[in-house]
N, C-alpha and C positions, 0 to 999 in steps of 0.2 A: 504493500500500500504506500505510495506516494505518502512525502510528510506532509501536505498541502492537503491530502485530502481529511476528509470530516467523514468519521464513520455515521452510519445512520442514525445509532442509538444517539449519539451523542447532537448532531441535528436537532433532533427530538428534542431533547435537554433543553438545549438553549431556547427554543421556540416556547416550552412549557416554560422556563422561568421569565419569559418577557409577560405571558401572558396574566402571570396574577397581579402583576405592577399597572398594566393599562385599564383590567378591570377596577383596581383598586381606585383610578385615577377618575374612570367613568362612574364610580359609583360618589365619590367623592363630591363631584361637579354636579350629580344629580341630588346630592343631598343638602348644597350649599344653595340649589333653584329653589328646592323644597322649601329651606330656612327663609329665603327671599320672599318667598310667595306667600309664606306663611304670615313675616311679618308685615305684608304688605295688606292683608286682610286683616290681622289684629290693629294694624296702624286706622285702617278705612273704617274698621266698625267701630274704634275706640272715638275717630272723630266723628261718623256719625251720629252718637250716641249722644257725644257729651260736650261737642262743641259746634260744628257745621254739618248743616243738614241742605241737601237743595231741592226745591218745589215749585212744582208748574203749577200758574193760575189756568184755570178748566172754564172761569165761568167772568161775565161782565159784571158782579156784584160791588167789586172796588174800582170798576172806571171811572174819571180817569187816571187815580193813583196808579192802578194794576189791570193791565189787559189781561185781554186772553192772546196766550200765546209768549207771557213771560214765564221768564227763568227764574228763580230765585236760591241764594242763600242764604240762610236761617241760621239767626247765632242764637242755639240752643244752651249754651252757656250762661247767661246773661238774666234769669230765672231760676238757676237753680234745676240743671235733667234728674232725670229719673234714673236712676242704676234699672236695670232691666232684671226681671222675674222676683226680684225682693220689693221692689216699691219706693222703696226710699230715695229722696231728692239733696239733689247736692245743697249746701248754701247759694243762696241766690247773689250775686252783686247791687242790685236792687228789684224794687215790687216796680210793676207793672204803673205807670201814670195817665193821664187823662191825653186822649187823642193819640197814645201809643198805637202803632198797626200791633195786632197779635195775633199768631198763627196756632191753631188749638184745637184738642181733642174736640168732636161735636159732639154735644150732649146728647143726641138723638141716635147716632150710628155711627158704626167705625170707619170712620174717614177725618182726614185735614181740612180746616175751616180756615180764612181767612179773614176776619175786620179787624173794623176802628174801635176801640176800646172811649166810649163819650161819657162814662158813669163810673165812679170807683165806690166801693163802700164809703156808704153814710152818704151819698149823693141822692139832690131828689130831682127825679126827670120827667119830662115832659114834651108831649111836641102837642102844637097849636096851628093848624092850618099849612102843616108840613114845616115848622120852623120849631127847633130843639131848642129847650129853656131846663137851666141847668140850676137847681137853689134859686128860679124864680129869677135869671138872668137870660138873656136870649145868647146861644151860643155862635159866637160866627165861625161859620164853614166857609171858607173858599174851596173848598176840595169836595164840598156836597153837588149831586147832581141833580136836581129837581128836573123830571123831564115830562109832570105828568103829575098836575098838579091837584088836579079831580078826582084821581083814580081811587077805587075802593073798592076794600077786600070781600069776598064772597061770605055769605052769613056763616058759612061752615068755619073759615077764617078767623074770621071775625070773635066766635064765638070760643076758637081755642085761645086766641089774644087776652080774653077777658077771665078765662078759667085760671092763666095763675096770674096775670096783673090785679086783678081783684084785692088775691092777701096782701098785696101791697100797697095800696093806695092810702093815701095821705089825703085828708081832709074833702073826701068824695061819698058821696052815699053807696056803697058798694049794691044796691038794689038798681038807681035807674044808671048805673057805669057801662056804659056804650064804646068801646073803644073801636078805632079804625087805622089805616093804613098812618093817617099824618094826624091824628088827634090822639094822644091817647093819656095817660098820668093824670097827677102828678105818681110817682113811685117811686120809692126810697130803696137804693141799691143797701143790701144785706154786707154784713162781715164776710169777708176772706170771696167777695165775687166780684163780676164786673157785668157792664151791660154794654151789649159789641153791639156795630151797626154798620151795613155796607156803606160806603160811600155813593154807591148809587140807589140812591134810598128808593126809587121805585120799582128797582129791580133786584132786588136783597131779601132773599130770606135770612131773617138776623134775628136776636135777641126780641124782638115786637111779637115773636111766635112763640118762641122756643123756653125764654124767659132769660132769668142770670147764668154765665159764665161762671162755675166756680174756678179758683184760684188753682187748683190740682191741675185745672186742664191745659194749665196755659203752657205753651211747648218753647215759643222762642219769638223774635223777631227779624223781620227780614234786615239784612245788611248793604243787600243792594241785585241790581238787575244783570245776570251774566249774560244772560242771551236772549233774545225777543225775536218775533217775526209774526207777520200779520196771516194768520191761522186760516183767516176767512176770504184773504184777497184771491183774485182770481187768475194770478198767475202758474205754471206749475213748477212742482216742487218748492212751495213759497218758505219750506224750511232752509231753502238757497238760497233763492229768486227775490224774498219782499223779505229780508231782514230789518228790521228797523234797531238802524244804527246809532240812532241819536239816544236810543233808551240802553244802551250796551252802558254797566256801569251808572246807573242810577239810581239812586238812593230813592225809596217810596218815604215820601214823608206826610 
């Protein structure tokens, strides 16, 4: 045998010992993806959770603070989140104030809500021919949309409006109390609640139906507009096509 050559067995050899070092390499590099990916999900839900959350408006109830067809993110920190499956909430930075937008559990069924926070506890409310009186002051909205100034709710409506405004009304005969879409109070906002209202008051289902917002449900506030585009324009692909640029980065106030 030539000294240059390589018997078979020993071929073999050296092929076997390369191969536990490249697996070791491949499994190495698959476990350092793993770690990546992993923390790249505890990072996502840990901020989900407890600090930025982002949410599409669905409906024209806050036009024209909030289209339909915004982006939002939500500084869920800023209240106090919720640790998930125990219940318990973080300390807040501060409570909730008058004319705050707050994004919140709906009391009615599980989904995200959107308004204007116009009543905090110990607040007594009112509306008069569609104009909001806060403690017997008239509220000014520049951000309110009156578009429909007649309109009125159906007796079925009507009559849920009155079922819990009732117990709270202040200095009303709770027998002949009539409430309707732009009349209704006066009503004194409870401890630890609020009472929300679309911006677009004739097109809002809000707090006038459903009644107070408790203070549990409140999730965060928006921080500002990532992405927008007009949902209903008639161009296609208008999630390309009809971006509306000017609203990119705008703060709902």
């Amino acid at each position: 045998m030539s000294e240059n050559a390589v018997a078979p067995g020993q071929r073999a050899g050296v092929v076997k010992g390369k191969e536990p070092k490249a697996a070791a390499r491949e499994t190495s590099a698959l476990r350092e993806w793993a770690k990546s990916i992993a923390f790249a999900v505890i990072a996502w839900l840990f901020l989900r959770t407890f600090l930025v959350e982002a949410f599409r408006i669905p409906s024209s109830s806050m036009e024209n603070t909030l289209l339909v067809g915004d982006f939002l993110f939500v500084n869920k920190a800023v209240f106090g989140p919720e640790i998930p499956l125990i219940g318990v909430r973080l300390p807040s930075y501060r409570e909730p104030v008058r004319n705050d937008i707050l994004v919140f559990d709906s009391v009615e069924e599980d989904l995200d809500v959107v308004k204007r926070a116009v009543g905090i506890p110990g607040d007594t409310l009112e509306m008069r021919g569609g104009a909001l009186y806060r403690n017997g002051v008239e509220v000014p909205e520049p951000y309110a949309i009156r578009s429909n100034g007649a309109k009125s709710e159906s007796p079925a409506m009507r009559e849920k409006m009155r079922a819990w405004q009732v117990r709270h009304l202040a200095g009303r005969d709770p027998a002949t109390y009539a409430p309707d879409l732009h009349d209704w109070g006066p009503i004194v906002v409870p401890p630890a609640s609020y009472f929300m209202m679309g911006d677009n008051r004739d097109e809002s289902y809000d707090g006038r139906y459903w009644g107070f917002l408790p203070r549990e449900n409140v999730r965060g506030t928006p921080m500002f507009v990532y992405y927008s585009f007009n949902a209903e324009g008639w161009r296609t692909a208008p999630w390309l096509t009809d971006i509306r640029w000017t609203r990119i980065f705008d703060r709902p106030r």
